[in-house]
C-alpha positions as CSV (number, residue, x, y, z in Angstrom):
1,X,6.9,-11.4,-6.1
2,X,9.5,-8.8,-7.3
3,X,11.0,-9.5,-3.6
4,X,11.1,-12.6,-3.7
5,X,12.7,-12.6,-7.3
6,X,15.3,-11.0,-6.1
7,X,15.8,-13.2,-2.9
8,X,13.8,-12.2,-0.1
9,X,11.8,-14.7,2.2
10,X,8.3,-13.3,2.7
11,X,5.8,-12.7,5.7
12,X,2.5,-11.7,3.7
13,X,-0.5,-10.9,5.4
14,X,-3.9,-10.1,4.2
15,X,-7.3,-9.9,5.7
16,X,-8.6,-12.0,2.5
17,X,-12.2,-10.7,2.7
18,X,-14.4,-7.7,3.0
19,X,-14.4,-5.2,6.3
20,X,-18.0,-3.9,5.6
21,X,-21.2,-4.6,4.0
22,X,-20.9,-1.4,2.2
23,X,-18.0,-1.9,0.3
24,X,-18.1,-2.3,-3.7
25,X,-14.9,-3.1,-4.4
26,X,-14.2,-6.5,-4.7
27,X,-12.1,-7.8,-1.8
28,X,-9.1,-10.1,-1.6
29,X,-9.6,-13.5,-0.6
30,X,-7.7,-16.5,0.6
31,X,-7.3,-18.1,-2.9
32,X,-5.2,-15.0,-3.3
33,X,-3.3,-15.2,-0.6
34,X,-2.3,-18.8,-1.4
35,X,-1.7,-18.3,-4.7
36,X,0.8,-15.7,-3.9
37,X,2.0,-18.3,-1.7
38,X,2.4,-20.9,-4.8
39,X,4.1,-17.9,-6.7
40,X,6.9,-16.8,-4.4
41,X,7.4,-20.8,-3.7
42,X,7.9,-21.7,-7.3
43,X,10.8,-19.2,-7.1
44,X,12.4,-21.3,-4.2
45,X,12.0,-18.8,-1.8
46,X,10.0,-19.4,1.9
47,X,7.0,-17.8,2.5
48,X,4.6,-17.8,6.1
49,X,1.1,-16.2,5.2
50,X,-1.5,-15.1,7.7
51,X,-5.0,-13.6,7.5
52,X,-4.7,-11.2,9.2
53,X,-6.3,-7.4,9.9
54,X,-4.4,-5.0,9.9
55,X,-6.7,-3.3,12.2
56,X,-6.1,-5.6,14.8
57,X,-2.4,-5.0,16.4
58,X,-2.4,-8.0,18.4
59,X,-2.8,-9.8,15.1
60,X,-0.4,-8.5,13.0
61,X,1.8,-8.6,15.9
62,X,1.5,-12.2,16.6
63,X,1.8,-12.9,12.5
64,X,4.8,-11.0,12.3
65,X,6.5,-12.7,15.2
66,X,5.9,-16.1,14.1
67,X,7.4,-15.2,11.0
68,X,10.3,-13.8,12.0
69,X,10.6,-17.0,14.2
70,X,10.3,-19.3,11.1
71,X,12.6,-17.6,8.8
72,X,15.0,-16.1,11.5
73,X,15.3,-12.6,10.8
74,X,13.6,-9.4,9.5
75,X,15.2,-6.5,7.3
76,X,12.1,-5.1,5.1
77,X,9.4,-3.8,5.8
78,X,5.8,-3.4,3.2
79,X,3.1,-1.4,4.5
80,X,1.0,-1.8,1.6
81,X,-2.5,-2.9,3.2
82,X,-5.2,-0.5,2.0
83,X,-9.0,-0.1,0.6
84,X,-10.6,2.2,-0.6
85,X,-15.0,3.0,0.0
86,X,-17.2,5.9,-0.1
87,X,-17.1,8.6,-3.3
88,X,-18.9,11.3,-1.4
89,X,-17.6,14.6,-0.6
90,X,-15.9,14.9,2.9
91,X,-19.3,16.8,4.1
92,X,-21.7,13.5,3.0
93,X,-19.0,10.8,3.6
94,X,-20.3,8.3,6.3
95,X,-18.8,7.8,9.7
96,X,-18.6,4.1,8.9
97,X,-16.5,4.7,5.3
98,X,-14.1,7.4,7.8
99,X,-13.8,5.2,10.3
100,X,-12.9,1.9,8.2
101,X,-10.9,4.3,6.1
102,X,-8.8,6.0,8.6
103,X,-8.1,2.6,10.3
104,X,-7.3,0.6,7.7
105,X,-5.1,3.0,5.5
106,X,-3.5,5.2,8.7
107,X,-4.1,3.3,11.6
108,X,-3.0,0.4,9.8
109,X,0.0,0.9,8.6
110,X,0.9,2.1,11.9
111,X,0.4,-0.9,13.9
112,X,1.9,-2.9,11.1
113,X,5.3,-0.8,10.9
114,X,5.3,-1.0,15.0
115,X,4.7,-4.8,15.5
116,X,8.1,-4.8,12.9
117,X,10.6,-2.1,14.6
118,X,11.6,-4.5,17.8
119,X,12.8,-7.1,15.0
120,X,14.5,-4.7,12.8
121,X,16.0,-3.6,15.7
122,X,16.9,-6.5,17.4
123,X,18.7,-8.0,14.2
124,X,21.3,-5.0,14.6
125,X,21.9,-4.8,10.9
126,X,19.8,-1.6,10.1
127,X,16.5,-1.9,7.7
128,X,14.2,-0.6,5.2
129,X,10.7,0.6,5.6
130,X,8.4,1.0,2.5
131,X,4.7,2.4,3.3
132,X,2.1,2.7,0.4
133,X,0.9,6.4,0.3
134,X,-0.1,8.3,-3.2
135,X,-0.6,10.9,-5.2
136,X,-3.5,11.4,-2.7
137,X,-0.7,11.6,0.4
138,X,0.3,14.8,-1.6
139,X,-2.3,16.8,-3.3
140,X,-6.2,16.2,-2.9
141,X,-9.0,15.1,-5.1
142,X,-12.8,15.8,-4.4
143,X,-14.9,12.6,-3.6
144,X,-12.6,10.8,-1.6
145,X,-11.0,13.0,1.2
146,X,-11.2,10.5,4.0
147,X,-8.7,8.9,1.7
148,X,-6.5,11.7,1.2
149,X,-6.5,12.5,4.9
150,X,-5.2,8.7,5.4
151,X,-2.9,9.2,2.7
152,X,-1.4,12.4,4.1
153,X,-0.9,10.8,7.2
154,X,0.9,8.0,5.9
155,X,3.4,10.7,4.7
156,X,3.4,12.3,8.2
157,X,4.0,8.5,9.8
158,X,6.9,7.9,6.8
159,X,8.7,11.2,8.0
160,X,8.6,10.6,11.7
161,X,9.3,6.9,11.4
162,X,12.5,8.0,9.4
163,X,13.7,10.7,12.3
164,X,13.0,8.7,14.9
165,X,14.7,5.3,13.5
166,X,17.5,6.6,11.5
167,X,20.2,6.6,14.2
168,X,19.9,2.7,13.9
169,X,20.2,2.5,10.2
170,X,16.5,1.6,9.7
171,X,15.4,3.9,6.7
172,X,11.8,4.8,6.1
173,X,10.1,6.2,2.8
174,X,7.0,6.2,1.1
175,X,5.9,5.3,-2.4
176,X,3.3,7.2,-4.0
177,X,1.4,5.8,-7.1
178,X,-1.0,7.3,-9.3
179,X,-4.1,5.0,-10.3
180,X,-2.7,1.6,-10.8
181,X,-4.2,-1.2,-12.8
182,X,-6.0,-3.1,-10.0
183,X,-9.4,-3.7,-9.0
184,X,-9.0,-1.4,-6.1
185,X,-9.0,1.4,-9.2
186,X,-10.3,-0.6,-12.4
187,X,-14.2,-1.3,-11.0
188,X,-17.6,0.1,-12.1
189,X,-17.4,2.6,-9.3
190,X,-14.3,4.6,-10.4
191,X,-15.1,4.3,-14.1
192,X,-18.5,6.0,-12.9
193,X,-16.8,8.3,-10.9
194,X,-14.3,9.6,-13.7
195,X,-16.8,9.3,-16.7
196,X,-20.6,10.0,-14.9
197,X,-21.4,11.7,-18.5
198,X,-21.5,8.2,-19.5
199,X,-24.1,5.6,-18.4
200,X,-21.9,2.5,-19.0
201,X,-18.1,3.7,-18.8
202,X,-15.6,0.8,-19.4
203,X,-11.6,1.1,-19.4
204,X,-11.0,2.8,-22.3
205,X,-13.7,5.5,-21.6
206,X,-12.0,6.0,-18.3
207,X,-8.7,6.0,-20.0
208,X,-9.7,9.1,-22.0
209,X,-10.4,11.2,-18.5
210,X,-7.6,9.5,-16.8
211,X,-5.0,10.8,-19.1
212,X,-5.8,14.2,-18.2
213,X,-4.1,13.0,-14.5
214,X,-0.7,13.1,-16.1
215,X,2.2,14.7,-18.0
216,X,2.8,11.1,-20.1
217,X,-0.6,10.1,-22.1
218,X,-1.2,7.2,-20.2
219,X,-4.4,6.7,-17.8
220,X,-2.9,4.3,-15.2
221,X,0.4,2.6,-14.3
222,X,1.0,-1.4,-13.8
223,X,1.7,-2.9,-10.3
224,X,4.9,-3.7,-11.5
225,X,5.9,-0.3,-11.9
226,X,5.1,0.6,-7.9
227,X,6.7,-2.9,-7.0
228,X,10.0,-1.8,-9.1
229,X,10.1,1.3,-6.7
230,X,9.6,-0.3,-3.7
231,X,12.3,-3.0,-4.7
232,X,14.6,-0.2,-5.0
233,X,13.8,1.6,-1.3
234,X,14.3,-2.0,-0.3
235,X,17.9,-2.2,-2.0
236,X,21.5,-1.4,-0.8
237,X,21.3,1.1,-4.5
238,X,19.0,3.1,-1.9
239,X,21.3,2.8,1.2
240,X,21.2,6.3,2.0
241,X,17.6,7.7,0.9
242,X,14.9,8.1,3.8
243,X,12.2,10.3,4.3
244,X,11.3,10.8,0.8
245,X,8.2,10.4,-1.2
246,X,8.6,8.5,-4.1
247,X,6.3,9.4,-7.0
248,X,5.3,6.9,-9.6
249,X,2.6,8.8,-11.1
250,X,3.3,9.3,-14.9
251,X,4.0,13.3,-14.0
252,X,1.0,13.9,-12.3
253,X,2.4,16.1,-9.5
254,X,3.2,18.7,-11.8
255,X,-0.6,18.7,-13.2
């Protein structure tokens, strides 16, 4: 939506439903994905959606093609796909949760940044590339290590992406949120997780123990907030910035 606000045609793919049985989290679904459609077309802007895996290269290949066909050209570039599972520590997490982990929030962002690069570089004009790390890409937490190893390796992917593409003009960076207002953080699971001396924790109990995250006294940050950022790696005003992590995290990198 901010993209699109501010003139971009969008390619937006999402799987729009759950990769295991053992995820808690709710999932996206198609109703989202078309809504988003509705959104970006009530601000007279195009829009081709797909549901797509990320998982699946062929997929996201084929989506990103046809899109690029439709709408002529690509210059941006979201990796923002991700989910989050397990809670255990790294010696009792599951192979299942690491494996779905690892592919979705590494893997994934991979094959979505290299089914892009033959466009970006075929349309001669240079580029941007945003990936979706965190806070978690650069320091860790306990309970959710197959996360922070992703994360970390988004950073590593950002990094190389950006030294390896930067001759043509294509920059690469990474923004790195704290929790964020979503259901992917704001579910019974997390509010468990940070308040387990509590049997029913709700948002504002959370909120208490969130706080504690971060330098301002605020317990989470608004998707609007990571969307500004990302809005700004996308613009000319950030012609020259690549390879960089970009916190949005309320000062919690100096906790």
């Amino acid at each position: 939506m901010r993209l699109a606000e501010e003139g971009a045609d969008i390619i937006a793919i999402d799987v729009c439903k759950r990769i295991s049985s053992t995820e808690e989290i709710p999932a996206s679904t198609p109703d989202d994905l078309a809504e988003t459609a509705d959104l970006v077309k009530a601000l007279n802007r195009r829009i081709v959606t797909a549901e797509v895996d990320v998982r699946d290269f062929d997929a996201v290949k084929s989506a990103v093609d046809s899109g690029v066909e439709q709408l002529g050209r690509l210059d941006i570039v979201v990796a923002n796909a991700g989910i989050g599972n397990g809670g255990q520590t790294l010696d009792l997490t599951s192979q299942d949760d690491w494996d779905d982990m690892i592919d979705v929030n590494l893997s994934g962002v991979w094959k979505s940044v290299k089914a892009a690069v033959p466009h970006l570089l075929a349309g001669g004009q240079g580029g941007s590339i945003i990936l979706t790390s965190s806070v978690g890409g650069l320091k860790p937490y306990a309970h959710t290590g197959h996360y922070i190893a992703a994360k970390h390796g988004v950073i590593g992917l950002m990094r190389t992406f950006a030294v390896e593409l930067g001759q043509h003009f294509i920059r690469v960076n990474a923004v790195c949120p704290t929790n964020v207002n979503t259901p992917l953080f704001m579910n019974e699971g997390t509010m468990k997780l940070f308040r387990p001396d509590l049997e029913n924790p709700g948002p504002d109990d959370m909120a208490v123990a969130a706080q504690f995250m971060h330098v301002l006294p605020i317990g989470w940050v608004e998707p609007v907030d990571v969307s500004n950022a990302v809005l700004f790696l996308a613009s000319d005003e950030s012609r020259y910035v690549t390879g960089l992590p970009v916190t949005v995290d309320a000062g919690s990198m100096l906790k």
